[in-house]
PAPAVO-494245 format. One record per residue (C-alpha): residue number from 1; residue in three letters; x, y, z. Coordinates in nm, 3 decimals. Layout:
! residues N
R   num   residuo        c1        c2        c3
R   NUM       ALA         X         Y         Z
...
! end
This chain:
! residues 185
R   num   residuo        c1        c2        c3
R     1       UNK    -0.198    -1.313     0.081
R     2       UNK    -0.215    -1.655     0.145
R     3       UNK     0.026    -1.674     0.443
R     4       UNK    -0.207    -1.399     0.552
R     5       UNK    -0.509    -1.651     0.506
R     6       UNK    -0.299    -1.950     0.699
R     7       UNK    -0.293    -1.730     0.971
R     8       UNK     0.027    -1.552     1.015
R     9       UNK     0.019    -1.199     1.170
R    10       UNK     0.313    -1.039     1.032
R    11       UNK     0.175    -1.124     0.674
R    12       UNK    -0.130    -0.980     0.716
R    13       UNK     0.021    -0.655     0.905
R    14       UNK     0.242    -0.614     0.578
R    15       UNK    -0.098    -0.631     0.377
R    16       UNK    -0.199    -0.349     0.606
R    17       UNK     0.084    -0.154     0.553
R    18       UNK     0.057    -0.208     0.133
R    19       UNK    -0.304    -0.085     0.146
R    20       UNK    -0.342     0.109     0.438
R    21       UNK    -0.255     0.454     0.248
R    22       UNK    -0.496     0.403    -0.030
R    23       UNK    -0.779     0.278     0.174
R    24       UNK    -0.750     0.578     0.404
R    25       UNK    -0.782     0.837     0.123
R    26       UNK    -1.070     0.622    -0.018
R    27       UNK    -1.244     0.629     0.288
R    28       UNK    -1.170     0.992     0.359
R    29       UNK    -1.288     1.125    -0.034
R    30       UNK    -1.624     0.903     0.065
R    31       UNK    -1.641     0.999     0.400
R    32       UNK    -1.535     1.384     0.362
R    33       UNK    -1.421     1.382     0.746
R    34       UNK    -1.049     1.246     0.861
R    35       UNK    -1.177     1.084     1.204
R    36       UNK    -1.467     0.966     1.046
R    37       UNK    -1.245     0.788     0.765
R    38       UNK    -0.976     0.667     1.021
R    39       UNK    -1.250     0.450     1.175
R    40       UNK    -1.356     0.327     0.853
R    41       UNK    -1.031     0.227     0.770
R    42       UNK    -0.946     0.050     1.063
R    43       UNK    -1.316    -0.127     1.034
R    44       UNK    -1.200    -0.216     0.704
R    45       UNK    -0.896    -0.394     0.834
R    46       UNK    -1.063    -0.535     1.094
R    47       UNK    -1.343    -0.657     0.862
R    48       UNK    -1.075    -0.795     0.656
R    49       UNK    -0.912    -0.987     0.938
R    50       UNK    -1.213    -1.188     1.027
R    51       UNK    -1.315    -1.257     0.693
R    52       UNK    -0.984    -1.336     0.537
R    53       UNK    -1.004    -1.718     0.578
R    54       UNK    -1.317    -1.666     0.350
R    55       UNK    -1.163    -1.513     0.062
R    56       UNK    -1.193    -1.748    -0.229
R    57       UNK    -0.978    -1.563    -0.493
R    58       UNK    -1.215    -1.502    -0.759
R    59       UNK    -1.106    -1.183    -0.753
R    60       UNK    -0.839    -0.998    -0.718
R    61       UNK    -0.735    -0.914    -0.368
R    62       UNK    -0.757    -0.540    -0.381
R    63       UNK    -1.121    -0.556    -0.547
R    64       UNK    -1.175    -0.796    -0.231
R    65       UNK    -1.080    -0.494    -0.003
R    66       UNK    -1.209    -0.230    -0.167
R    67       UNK    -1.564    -0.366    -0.217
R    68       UNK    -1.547    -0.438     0.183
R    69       UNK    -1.437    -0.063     0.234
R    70       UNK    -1.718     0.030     0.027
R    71       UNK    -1.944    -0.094     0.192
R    72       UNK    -1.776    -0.045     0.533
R    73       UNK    -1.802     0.356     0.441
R    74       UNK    -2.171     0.293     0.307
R    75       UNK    -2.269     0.157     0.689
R    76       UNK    -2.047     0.388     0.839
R    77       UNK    -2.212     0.701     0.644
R    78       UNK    -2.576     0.538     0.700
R    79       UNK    -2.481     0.543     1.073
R    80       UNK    -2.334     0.842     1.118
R    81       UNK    -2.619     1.028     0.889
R    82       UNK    -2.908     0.869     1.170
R    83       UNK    -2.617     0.931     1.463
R    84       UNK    -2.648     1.346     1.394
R    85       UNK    -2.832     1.378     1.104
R    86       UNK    -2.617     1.584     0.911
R    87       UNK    -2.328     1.557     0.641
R    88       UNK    -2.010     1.560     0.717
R    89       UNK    -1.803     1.832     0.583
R    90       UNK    -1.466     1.795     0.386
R    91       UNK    -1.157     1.942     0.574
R    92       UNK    -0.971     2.107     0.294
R    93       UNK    -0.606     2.017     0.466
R    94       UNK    -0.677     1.645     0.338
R    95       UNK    -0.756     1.695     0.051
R    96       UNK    -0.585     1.376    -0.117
R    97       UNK    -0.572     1.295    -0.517
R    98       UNK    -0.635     1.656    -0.631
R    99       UNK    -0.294     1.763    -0.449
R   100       UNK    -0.119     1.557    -0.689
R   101       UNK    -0.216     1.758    -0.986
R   102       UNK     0.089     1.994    -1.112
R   103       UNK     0.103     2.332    -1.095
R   104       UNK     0.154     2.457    -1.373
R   105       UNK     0.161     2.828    -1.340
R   106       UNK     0.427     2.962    -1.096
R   107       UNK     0.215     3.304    -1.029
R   108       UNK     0.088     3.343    -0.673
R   109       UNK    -0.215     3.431    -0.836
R   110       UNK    -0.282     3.156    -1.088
R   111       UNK    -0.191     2.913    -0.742
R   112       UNK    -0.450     3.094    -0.577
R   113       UNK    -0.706     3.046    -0.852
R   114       UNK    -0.565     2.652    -0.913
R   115       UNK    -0.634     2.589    -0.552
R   116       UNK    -0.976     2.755    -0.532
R   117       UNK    -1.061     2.528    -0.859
R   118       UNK    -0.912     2.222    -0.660
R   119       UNK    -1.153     2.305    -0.360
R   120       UNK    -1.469     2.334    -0.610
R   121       UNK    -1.371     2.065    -0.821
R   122       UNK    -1.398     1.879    -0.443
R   123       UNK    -1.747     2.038    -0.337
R   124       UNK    -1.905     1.907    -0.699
R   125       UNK    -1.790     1.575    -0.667
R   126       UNK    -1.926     1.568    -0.298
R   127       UNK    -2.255     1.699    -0.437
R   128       UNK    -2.276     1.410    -0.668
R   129       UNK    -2.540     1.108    -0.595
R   130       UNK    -2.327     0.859    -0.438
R   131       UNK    -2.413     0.597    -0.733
R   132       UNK    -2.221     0.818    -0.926
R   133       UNK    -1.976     0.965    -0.699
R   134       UNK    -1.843     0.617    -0.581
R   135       UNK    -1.781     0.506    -0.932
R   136       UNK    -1.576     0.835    -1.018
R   137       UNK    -1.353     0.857    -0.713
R   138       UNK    -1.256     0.449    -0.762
R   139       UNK    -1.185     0.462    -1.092
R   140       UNK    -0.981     0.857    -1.094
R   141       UNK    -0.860     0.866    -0.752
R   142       UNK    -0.811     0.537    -0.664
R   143       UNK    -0.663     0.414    -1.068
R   144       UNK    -0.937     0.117    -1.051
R   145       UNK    -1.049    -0.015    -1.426
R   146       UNK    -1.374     0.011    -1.525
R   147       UNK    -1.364    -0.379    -1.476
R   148       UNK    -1.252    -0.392    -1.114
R   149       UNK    -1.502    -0.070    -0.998
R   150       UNK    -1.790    -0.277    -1.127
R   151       UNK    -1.618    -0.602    -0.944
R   152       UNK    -1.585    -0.403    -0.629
R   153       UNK    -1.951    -0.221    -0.651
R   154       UNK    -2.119    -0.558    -0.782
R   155       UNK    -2.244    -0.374    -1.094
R   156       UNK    -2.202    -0.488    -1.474
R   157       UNK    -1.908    -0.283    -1.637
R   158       UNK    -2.149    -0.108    -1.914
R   159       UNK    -2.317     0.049    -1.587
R   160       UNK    -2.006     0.091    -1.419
R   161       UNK    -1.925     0.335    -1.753
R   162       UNK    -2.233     0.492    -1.733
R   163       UNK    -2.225     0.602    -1.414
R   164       UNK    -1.881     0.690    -1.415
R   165       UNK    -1.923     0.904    -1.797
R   166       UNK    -2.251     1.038    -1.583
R   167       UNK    -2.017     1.180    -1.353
R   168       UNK    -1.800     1.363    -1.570
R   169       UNK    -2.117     1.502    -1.747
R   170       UNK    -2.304     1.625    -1.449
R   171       UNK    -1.966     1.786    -1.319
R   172       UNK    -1.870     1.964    -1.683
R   173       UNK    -2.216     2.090    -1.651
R   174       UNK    -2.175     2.227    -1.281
R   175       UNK    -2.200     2.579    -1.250
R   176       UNK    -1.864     2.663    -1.165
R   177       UNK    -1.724     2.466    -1.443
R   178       UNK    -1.980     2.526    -1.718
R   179       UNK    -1.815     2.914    -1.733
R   180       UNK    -1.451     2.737    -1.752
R   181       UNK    -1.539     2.561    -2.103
R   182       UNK    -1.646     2.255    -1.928
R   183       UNK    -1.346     2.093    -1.903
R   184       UNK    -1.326     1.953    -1.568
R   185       UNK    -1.215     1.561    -1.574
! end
């Protein structure tokens, strides 16, 4: 990091390499659209670039970058809302952190049932208010503490908590969950 702040490319470019993967998925679970999340990312990076001489260290690095992509998806989405005036739409071949859960159940038809729970589990966190969707995805898909997703969204960690126990309560209540026992997250 700080050969990256005294100016020397290939440190930086190995930054971009660490991070890249995890700020692409974040910016594709807020974004719900690949292209739309690969320009985010590399707006991120380029944000990141220019302003890396004016990172002070008061916090970590990766709370640095991920409050920047944050906000770099917030613009982007504000943008792209006023650009066509509709919300994007997820494409279910990327779908990122929810691929990673096991499968427990080697029946074709308990996969088929896991993956159409995997693509509603999706469509209820999209429907979520994004003061409580953001929380949720940093802290479950992205493995932030409840410290560092209130560092990164410049919010206290008791409302950080809130939001993110919010979350989990408005999506054990969803519909499509609330006949499952509620047991979502």
């Amino acid at each position: 990091m700080q050969q990256a702040r005294e100016g020397d490319l290939n440190a930086f470019s190995r930054l971009v390499r660490e991070y890249e993967h995890r700020i692409y998925g974040l910016c594709l679970r807020l974004l719900k659209h690949p292209e739309d999340a690969k320009d985010a990312a590399q707006e991120t990076f380029l944000k990141v670039f220019r302003r890396i001489g004016d990172f002070r260290g008061e916090s970590g690095f990766s709370t640095w970058l991920y409050r920047i992509t944050v906000n770099t998806c917030t613009d982007f989405a504000r943008k792209r809302k006023r650009e066509t005036g509709r919300k994007a739409v997820l494409n279910d071949e990327h779908e990122t952190w929810t691929e990673r859960l096991p499968d427990r159940e080697p029946l074709p038809e308990a996969v088929v049932v896991r993956e159409d729970m995997k693509r509603a589990l999706l469509r209820a966190i999209d429907s979520l208010p994004d003061k409580y969707r953001i929380p949720l995805v940093l802290h479950v898909q992205q493995g932030l503490s409840y410290q560092e997703t209130a560092e990164v969204l410049g919010l206290s960690v008791q409302t950080t908590a809130t939001r993110i126990h919010r979350a989990k309560e408005k999506l054990r209540k969803h519909p499509v969950f609330a006949m499952e026992g509620g047991s979502v997250i």
